[in-house]
Each structure stands twice: as C-alpha cells, then as structure tokens.
N, CA, C and O of each residue as an XYZ file, in Angstrom:
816
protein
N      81.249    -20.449    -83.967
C      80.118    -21.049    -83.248
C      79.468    -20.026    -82.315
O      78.258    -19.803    -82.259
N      80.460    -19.411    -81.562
C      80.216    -18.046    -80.486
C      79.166    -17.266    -81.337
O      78.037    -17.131    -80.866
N      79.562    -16.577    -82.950
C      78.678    -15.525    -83.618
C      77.459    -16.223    -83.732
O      76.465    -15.632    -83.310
N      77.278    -17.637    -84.331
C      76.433    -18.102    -84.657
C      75.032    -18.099    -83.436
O      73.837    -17.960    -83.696
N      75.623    -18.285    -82.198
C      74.753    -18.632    -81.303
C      74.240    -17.145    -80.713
O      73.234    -16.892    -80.052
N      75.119    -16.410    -81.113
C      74.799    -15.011    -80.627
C      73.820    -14.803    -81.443
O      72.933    -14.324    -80.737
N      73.383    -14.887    -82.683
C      72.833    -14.203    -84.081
C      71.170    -15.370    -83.323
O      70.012    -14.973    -83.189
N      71.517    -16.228    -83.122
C      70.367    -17.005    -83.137
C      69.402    -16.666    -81.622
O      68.175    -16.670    -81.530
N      70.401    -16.392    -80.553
C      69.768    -15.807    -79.226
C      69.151    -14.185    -79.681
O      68.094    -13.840    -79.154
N      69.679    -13.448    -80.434
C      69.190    -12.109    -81.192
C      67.590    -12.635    -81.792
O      66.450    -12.416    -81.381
N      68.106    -13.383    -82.898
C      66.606    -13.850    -82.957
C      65.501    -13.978    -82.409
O      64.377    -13.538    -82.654
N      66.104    -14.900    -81.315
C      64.795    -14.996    -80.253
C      64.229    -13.908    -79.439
O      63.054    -13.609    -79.229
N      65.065    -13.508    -79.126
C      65.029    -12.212    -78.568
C      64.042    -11.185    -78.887
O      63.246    -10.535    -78.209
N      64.470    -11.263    -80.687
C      63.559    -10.493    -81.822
C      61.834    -10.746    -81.700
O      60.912     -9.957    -81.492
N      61.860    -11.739    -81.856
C      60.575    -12.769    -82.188
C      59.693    -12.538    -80.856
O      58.576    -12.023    -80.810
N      60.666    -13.178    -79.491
C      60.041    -12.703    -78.092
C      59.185    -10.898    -77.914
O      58.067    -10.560    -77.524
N      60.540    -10.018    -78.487
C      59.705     -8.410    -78.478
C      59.307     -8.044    -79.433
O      59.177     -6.827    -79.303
N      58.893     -8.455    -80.739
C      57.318     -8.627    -81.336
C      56.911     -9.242    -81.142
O      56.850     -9.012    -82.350
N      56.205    -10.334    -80.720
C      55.066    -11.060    -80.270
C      54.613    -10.100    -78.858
O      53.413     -9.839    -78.767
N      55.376     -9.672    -77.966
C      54.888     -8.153    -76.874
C      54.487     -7.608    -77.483
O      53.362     -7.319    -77.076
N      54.806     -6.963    -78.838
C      54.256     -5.799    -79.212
C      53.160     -5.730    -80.160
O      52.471     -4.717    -80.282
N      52.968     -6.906    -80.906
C      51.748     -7.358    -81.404
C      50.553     -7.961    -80.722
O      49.438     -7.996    -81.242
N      50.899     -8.529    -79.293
C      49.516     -9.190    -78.492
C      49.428     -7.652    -77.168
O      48.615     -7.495    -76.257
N      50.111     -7.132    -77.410
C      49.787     -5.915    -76.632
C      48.958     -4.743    -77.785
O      48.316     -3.739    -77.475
N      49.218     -5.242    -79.047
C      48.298     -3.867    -79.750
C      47.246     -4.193    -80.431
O      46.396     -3.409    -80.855
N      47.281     -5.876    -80.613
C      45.863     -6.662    -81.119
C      45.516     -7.660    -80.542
O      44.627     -8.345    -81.048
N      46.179     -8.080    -79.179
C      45.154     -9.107    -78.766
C      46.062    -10.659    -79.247
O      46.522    -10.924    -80.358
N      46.101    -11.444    -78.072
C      46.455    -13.426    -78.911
C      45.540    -13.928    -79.720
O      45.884    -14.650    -80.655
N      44.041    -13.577    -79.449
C      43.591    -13.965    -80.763
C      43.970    -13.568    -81.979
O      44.538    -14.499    -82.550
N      43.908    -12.565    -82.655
C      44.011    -11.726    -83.525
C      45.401    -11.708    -83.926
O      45.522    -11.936    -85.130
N      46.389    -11.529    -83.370
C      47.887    -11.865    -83.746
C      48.041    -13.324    -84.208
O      47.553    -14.289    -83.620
N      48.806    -13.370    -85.375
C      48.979    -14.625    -86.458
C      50.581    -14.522    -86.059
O      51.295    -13.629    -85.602
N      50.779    -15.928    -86.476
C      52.844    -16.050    -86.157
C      53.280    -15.680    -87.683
O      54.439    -15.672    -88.097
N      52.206    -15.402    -88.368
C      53.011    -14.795    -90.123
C      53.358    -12.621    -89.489
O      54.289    -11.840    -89.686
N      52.049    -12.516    -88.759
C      52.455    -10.921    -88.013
C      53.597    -10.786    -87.393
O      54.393     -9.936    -87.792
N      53.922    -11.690    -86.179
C      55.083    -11.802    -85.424
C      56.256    -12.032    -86.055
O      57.219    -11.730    -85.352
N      56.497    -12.409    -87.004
C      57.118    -12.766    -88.078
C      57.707    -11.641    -88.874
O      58.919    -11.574    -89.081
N      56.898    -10.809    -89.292
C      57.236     -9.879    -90.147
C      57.864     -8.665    -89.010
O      58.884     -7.978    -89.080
N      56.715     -8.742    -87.890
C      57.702     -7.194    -86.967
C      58.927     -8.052    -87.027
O      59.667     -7.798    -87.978
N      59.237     -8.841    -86.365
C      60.378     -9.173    -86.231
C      61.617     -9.325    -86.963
O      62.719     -9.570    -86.473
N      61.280     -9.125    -88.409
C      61.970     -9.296    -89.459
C      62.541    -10.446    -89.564
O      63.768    -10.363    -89.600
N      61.984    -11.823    -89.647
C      62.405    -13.051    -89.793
C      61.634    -13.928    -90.708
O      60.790    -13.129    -91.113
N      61.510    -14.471    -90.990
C      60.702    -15.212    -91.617
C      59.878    -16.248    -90.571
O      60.243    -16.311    -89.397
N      58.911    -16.940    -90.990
C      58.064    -17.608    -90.825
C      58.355    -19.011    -89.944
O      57.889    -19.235    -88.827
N      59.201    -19.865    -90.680
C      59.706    -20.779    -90.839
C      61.011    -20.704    -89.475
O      61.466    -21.584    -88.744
N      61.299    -19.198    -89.592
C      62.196    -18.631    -88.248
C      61.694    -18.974    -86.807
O      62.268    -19.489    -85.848
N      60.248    -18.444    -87.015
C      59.633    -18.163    -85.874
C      59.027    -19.742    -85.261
O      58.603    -20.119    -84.169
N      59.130    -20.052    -85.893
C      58.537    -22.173    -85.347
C      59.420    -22.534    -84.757
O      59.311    -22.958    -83.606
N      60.963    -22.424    -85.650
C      62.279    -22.894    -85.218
C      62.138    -23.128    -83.482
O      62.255    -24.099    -82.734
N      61.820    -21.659    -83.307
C      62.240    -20.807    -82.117
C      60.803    -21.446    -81.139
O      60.904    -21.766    -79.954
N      59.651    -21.520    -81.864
C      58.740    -21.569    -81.071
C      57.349    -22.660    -81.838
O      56.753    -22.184    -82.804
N      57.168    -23.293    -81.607
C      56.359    -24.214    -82.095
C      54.856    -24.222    -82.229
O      54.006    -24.817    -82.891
N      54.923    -23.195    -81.200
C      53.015    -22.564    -81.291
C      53.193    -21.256    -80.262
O      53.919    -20.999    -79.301
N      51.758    -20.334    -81.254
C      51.589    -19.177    -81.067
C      51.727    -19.125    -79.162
O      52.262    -18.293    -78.430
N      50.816    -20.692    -78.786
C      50.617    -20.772    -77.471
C      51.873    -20.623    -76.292
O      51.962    -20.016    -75.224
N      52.785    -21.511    -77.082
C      54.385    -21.997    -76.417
C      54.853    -20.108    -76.338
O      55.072    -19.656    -75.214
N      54.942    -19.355    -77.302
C      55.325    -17.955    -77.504
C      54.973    -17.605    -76.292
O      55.735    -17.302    -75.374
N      53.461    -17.653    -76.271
C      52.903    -16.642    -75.183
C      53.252    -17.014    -73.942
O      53.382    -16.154    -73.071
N      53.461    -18.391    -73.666
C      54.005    -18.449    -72.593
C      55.432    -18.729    -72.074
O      55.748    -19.280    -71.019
N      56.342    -18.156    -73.188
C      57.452    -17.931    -72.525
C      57.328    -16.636    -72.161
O      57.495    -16.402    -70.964
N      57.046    -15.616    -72.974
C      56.484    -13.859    -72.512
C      55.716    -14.017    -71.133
O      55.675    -13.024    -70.408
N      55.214    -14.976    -70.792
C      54.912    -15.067    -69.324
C      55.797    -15.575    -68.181
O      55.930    -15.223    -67.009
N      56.434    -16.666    -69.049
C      57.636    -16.281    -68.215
C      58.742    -15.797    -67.791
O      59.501    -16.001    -66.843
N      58.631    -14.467    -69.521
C      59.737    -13.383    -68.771
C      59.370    -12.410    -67.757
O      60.133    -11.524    -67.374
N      57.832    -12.642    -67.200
C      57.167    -11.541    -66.453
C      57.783    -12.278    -65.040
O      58.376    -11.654    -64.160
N      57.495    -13.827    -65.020
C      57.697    -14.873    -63.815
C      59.616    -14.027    -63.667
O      60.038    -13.214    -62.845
N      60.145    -14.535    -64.559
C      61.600    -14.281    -64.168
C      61.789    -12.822    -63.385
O      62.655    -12.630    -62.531
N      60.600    -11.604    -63.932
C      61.271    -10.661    -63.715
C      60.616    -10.833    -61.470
O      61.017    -10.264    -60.455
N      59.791    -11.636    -61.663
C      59.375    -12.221    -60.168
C      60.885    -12.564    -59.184
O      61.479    -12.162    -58.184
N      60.963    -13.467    -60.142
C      62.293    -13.980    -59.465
C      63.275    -13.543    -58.791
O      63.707    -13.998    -57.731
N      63.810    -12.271    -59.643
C      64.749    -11.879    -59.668
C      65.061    -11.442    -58.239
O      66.104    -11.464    -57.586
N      63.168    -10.825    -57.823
C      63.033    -10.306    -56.246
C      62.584    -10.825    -55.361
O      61.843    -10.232    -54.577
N      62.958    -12.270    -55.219
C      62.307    -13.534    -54.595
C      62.904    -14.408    -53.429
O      62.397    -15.384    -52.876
N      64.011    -13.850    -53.225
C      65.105    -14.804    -52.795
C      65.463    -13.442    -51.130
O      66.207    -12.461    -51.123
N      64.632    -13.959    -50.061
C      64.760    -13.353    -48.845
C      65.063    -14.163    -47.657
O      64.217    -14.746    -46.979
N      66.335    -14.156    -47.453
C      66.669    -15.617    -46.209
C      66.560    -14.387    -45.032
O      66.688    -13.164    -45.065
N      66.267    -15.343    -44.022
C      65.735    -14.983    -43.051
C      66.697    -14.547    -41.848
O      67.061    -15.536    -41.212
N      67.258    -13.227    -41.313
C      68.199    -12.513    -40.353
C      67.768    -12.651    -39.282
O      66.957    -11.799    -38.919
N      68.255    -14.200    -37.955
C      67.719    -13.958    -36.476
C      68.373    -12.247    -35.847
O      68.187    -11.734    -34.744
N      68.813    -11.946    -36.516
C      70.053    -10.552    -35.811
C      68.981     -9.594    -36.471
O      69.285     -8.452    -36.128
N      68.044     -9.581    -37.137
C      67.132     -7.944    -37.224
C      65.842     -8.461    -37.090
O      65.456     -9.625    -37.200
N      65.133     -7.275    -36.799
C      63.908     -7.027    -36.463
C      63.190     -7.627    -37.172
O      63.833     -7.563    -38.219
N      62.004     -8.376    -37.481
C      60.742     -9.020    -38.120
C      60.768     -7.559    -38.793
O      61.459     -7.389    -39.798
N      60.284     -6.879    -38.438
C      59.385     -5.606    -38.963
C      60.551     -4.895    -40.563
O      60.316     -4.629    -41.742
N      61.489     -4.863    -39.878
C      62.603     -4.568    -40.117
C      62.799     -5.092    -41.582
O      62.863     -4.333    -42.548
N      62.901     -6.669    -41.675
C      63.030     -7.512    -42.894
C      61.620     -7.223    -43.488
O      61.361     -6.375    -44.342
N      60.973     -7.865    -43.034
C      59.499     -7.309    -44.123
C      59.608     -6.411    -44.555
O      59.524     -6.504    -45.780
N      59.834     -5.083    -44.082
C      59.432     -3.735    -44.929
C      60.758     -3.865    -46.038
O      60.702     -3.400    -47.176
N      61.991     -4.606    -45.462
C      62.854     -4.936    -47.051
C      62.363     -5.503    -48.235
O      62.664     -5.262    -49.404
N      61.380     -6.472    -47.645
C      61.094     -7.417    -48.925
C      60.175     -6.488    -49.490
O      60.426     -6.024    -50.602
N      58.580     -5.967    -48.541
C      57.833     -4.735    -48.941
C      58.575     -4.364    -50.171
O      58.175     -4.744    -51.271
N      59.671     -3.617    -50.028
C      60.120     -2.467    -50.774
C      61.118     -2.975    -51.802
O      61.622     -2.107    -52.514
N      61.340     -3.735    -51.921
C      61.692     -5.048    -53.184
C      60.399     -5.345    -54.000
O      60.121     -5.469    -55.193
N      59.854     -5.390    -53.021
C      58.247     -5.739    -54.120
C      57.831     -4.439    -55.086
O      57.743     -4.514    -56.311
N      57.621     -3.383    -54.395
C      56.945     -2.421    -54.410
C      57.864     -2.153    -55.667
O      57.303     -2.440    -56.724
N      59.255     -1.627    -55.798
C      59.923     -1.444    -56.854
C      59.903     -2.176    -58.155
O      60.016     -1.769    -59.311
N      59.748     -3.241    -57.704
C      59.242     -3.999    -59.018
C      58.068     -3.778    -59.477
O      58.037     -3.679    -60.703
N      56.527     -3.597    -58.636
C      55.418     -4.162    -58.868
C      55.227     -2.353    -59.578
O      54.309     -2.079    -60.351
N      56.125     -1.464    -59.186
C      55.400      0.081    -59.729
C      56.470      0.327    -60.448
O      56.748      1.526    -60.435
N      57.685     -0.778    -61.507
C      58.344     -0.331    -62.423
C      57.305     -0.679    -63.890
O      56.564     -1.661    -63.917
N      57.428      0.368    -65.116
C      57.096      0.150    -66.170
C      57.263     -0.967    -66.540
O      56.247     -1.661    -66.515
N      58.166     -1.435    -66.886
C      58.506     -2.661    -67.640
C      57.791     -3.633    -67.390
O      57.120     -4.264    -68.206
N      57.933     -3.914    -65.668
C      56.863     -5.341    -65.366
C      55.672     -5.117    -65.680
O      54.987     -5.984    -66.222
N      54.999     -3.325    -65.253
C      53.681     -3.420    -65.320
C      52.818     -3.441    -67.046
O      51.694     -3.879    -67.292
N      53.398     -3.072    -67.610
C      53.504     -2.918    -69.390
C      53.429     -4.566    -69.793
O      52.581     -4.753    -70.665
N      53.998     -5.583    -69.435
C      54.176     -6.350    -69.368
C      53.017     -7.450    -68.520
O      52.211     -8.144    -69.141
N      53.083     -7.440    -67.654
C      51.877     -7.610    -66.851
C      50.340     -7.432    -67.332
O      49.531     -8.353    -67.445
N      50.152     -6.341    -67.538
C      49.343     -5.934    -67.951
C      48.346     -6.460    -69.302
O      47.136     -6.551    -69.510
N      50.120     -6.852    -70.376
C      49.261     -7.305    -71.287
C      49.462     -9.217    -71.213
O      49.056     -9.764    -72.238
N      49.895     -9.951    -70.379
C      49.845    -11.144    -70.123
C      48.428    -10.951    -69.223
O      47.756    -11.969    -69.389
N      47.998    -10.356    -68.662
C      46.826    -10.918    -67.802
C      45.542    -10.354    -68.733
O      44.527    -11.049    -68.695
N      45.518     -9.185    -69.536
C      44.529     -9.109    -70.468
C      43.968    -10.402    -71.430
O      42.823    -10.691    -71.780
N      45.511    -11.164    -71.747
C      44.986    -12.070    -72.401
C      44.718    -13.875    -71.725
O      44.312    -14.775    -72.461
N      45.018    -14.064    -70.364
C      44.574    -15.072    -69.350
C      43.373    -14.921    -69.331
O      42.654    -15.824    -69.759
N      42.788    -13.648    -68.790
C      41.664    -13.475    -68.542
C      40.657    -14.110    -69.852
O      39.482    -14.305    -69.540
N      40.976    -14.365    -70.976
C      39.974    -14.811    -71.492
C      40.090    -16.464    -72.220
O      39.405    -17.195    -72.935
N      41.198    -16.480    -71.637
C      41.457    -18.260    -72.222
C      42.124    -18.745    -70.718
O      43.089    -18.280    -70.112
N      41.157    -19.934    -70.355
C      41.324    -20.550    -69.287
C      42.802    -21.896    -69.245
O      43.474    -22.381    -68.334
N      42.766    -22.050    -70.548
C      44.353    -22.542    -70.412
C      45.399    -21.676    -70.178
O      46.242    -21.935    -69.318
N      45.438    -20.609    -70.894
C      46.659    -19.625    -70.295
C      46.583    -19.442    -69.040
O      47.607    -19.624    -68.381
N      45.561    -19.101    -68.484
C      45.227    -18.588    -67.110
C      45.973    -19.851    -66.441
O      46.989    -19.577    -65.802
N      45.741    -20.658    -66.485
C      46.004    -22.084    -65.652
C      47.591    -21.950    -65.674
O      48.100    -21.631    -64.600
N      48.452    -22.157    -66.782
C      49.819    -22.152    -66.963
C      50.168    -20.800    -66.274
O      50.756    -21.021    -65.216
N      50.012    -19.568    -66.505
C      50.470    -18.310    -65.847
C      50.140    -18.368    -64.217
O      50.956    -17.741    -63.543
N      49.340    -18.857    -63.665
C      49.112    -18.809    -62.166
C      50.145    -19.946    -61.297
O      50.565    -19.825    -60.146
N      50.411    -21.200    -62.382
C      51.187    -21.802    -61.426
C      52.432    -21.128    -61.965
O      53.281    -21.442    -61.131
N      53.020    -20.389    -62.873
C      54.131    -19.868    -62.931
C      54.462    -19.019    -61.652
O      55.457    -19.062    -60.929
N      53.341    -18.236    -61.586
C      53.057    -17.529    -60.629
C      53.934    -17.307    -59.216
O      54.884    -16.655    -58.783
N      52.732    -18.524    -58.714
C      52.810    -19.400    -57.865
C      53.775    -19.598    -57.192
O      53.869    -19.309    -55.999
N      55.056    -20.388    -58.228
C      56.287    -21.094    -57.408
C      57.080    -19.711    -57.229
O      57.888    -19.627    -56.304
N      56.881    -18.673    -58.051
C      57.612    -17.289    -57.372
C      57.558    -16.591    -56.234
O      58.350    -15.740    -55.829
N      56.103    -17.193    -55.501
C      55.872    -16.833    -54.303
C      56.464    -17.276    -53.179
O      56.217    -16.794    -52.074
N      57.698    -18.699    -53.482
C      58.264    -19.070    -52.566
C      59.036    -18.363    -51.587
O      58.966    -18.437    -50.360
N      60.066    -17.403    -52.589
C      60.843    -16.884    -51.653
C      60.059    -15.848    -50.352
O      60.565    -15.582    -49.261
N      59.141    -15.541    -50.700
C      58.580    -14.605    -49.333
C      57.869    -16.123    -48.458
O      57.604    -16.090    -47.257
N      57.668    -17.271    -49.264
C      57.133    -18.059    -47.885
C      57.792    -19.171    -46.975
O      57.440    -19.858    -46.016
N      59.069    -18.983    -47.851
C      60.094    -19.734    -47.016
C      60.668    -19.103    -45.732
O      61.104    -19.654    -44.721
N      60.485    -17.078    -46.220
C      60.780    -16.256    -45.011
C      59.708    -16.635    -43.932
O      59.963    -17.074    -42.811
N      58.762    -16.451    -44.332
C      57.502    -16.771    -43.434
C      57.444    -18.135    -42.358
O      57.026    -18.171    -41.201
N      58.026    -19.222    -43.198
C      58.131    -20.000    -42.525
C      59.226    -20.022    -41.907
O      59.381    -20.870    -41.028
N      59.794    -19.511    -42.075
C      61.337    -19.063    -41.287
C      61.439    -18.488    -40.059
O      62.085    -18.914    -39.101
N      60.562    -17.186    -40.144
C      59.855    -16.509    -38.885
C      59.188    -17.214    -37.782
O      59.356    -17.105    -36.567
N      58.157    -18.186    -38.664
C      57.491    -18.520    -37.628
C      58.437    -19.853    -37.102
O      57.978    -20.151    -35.999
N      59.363    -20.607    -37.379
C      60.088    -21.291    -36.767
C      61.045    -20.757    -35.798
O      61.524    -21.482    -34.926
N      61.402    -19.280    -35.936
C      62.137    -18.543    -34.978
C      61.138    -18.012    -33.736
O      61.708    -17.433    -32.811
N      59.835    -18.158    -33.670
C      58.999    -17.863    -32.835
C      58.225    -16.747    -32.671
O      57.320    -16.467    -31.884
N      59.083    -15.810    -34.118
C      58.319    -14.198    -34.194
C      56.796    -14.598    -35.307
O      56.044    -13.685    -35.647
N      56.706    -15.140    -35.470
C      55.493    -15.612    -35.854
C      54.460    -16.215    -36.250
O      54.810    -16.651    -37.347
N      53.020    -16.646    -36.013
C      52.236    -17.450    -35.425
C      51.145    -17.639    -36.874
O      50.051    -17.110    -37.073
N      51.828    -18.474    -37.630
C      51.159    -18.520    -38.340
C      51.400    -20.516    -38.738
O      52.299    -21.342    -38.579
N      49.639    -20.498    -39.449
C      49.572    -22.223    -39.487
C      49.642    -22.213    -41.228
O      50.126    -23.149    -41.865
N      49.255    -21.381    -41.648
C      49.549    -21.607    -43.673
C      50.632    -21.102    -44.184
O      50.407    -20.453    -45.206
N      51.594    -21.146    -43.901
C      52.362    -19.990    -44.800
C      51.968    -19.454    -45.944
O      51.695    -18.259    -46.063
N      51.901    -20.424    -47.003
C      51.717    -20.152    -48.347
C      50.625    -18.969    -48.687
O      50.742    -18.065    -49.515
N      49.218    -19.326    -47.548
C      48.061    -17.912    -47.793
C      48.762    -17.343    -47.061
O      48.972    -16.324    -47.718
N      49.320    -17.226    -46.132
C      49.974    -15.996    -45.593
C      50.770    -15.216    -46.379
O      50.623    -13.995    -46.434
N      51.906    -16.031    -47.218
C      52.125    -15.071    -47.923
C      51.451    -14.612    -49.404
O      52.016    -13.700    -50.006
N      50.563    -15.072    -49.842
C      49.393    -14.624    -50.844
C      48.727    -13.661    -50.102
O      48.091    -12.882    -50.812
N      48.623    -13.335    -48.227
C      48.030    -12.291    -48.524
C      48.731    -11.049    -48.108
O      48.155     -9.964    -48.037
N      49.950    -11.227    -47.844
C      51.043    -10.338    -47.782
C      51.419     -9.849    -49.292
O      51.670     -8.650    -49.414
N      51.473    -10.594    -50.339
C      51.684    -10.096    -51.639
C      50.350     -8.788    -51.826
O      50.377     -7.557    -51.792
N      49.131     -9.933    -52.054
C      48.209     -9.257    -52.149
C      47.661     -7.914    -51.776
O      46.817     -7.264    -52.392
N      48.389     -7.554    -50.470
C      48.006     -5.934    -49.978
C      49.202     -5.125    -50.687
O      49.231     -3.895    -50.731
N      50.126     -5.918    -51.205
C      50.944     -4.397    -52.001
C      50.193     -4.959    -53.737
O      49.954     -4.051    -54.533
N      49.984     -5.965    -54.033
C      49.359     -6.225    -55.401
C      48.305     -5.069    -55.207
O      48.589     -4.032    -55.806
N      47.312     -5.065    -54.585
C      46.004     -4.412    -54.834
C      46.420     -3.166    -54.640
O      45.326     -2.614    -54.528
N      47.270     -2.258    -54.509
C      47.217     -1.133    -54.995
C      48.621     -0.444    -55.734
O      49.209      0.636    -55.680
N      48.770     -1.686    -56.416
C      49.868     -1.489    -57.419
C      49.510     -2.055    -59.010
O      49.059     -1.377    -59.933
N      49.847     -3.469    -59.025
C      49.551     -3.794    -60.377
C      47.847     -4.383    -61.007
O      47.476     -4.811    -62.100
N      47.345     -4.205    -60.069
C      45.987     -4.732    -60.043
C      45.180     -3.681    -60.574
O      44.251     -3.957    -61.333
N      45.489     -2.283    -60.192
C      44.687     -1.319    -60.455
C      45.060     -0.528    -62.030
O      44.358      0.131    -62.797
N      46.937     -1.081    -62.080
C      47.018      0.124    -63.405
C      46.643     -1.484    -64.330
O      47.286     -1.403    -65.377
N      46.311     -2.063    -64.317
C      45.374     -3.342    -65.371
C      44.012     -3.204    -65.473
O      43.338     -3.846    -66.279
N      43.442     -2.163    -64.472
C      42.121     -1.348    -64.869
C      42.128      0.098    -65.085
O      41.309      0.962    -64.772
N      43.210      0.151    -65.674
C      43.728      1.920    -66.270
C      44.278      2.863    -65.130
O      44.493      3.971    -65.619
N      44.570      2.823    -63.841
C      44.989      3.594    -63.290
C      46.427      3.875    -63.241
O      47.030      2.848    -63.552
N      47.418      5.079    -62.916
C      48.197      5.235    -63.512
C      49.761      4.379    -62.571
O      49.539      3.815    -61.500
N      51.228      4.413    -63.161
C      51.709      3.673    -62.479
C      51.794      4.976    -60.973
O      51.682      6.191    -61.140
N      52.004      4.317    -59.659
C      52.500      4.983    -58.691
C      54.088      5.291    -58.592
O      54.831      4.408    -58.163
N      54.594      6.522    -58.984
C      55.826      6.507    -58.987
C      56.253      7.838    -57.922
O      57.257      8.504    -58.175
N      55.428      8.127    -56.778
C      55.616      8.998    -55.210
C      55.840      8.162    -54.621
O      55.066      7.229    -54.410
N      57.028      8.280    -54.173
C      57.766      7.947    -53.178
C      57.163      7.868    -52.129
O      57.165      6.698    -51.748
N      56.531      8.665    -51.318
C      55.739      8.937    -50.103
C      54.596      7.499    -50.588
O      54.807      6.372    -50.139
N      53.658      7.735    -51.351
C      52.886      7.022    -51.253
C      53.068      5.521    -51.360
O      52.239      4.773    -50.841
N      54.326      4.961    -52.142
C      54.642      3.682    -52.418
C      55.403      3.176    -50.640
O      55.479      1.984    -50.342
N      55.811      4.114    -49.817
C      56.391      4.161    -48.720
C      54.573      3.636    -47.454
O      54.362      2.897    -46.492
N      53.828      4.507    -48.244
C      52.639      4.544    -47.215
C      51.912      3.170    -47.200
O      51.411      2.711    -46.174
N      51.882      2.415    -48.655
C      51.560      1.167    -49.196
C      52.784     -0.176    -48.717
O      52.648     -1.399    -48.678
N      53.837      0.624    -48.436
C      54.879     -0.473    -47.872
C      53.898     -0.734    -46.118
O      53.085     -1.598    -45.790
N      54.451      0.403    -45.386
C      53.800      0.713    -43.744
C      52.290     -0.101    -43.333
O      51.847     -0.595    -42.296
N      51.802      0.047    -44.685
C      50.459     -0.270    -44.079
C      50.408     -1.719    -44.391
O      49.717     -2.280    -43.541
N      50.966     -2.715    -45.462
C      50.922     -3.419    -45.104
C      51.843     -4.528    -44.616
O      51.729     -5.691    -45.005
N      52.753     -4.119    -43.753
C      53.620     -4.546    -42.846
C      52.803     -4.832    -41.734
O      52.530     -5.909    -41.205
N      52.215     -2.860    -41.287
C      51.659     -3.063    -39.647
C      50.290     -4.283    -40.076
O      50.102     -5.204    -39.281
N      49.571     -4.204    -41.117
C      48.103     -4.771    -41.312
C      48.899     -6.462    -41.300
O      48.158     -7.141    -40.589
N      49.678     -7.047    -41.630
C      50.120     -8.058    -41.683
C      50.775     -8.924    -40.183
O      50.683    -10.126    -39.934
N      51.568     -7.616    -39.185
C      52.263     -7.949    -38.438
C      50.988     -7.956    -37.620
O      50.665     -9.090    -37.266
N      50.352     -7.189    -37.312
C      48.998     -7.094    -36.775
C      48.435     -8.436    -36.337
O      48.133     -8.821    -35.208
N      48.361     -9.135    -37.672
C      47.750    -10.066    -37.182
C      48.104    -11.715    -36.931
O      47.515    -12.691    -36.468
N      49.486    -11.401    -37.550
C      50.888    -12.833    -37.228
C      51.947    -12.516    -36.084
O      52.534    -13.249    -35.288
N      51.957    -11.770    -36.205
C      53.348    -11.080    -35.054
C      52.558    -12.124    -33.955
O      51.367    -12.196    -33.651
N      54.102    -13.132    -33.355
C      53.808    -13.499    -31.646
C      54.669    -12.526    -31.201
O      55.818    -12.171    -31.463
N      53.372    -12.040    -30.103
C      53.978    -10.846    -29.119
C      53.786    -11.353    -27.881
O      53.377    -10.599    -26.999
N      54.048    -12.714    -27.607
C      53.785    -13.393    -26.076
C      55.593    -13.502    -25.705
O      55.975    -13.962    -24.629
C-alpha cells in the first residue's frame, strides 16, 4: 500500500512540474492537459485522476507558491526584544524568500497568467491574502504591547510587505534581474523597517 501511494504522490508530483514547465513556456491558454500529459509521461486519463481541470492544476501550482509563503509566516511576538529588532527578522525572512529562484521562477509565471484571467486573479489573491496573517498577527501584537500605534493592521501589514515586494518580486516579473547582494537586500531590509517604524512606532 506504502509503494503504491508513493508511485501515485510521484505522479502528482510529475504532472504538478510539467504543467510549471509548460504554462511557463506557452502560456494557460495555449497549454492542453493532452501537453501536460505527455511531459509528464503519464497518460491523459492520469492527469484528470489527479486533477479535474486544466483550471484546478493551475491553482494548486498557486498554491505551491502560497505554501512556499507559509513556510515564512509564522512570527509570534518577543515582549523581551526590541520592535526594530523583530521586524528586521521577519524583513529578512521575507527578503530570502522573495529574492530566492525558486519562488521567483515560480511567481513569476503564476502572476503572468492572473494577470489576464480575472478568475485566477481572484482565487490567487485570496490565497495570497490569508498568508499575510502571520506578519499581522505580529502587528497586532505590537500594537497591543503599546510599541505600536496602528488602527488597520491588515493594510499595515500590506504595506510593510509591499516595500520589500516592490523591489524584489515585482520588478524581476518586469525582467529585472533576481537581487542576490547581500549589501543591497540588507539596504531594502533597513529602509523599510526605519520607513515603516517611522510612521507606527509609539514613541510617547
């Protein structure tokens, strides 16, 4: 039963990294589940088993991008260190993820294809979304400890993501290359810590 279930998680597995590698080199329109099918070396009839529409496919590949979210999501909140201190941890949790290949390769080609079908878009943003918890439970965590003065969490932390998003995965999705200097992924942590603490930090 053990081999069996192993051979069949392989499968999926299979099917999951061709369908990446076919909607990353032609597009979800243009990719057929008889294409995905064949990279994968399975048959047809395999690939339904596993997945019931081209659509259901694409969005589990979105949510291996969500999982790889996850993984760096989970920041409980230390009254014993510095505000500044924990942020630039999570910062640099982010930053490692958001300027590794894999996510951005990945990324890259899930939002090429949102961008033009408004149902995907819809399903991938609230995937999104609930990954953003763990930085806003910190947030709200903070500001219940009194270090900071904030009334939304949730945009607060959308726009704490957002200043390491915009000059990480936002830009190599309009061809720029990944950031892999140390110094500079360090300079993109700093700035938006102080630009953030700046303007939530209670300093009364």
């Amino acid at each position: 039963m053990a081999v069996v279930k192993k051979l069949t998680e392989r499968k999926h597995d299979d099917i999951i990294q061709a369908a990446k590698d076919e909607f990353r080199a032609n597009g979800f329109v243009a990719t057929s589940m008889d294409r995905i099918a064949k990279t994968a070396q399975v048959s047809k009839r395999t690939v339904y088993n596993h997945f019931e529409s081209k659509e259901v496919l694409f969005s589990a590949i979105a949510q291996d991008l969500c999982n790889t979210f996850s993984q760096v999501s989970e920041y409980p909140y230390d009254t014993d260190k510095p505000v500044r201190e924990q942020l630039e941890a999570i910062a640099e949790q982010q930053i490692n993820m958001l300027c590794s290949e894999r996510f951005l390769r990945l990324f890259k080609m899930t939002m090429s294809e949102t961008l033009t079908s408004p149902s995907l878009t819809r399903s991938v943003i609230e995937d999104f979304q609930k990954e953003n918890i763990g930085v806003v439970k910190w947030i709200t965590a903070a500001g219940k400890a009194g270090k900071l003065r904030i009334k939304d969490p949730v945009a607060a932390g959308k726009q704490f993501l957002a200043l390491l998003e915009s000059f990480t995965s936002w830009p190599y999705l309009f061809g720029e290359p990944i950031i892999t200097d140390k110094k500079e992924q360090r300079s993109i942590i700093d700035s938006a810590v102080s630009m953030f603490l700046d303007h939530y930090e209670d300093r009364s």
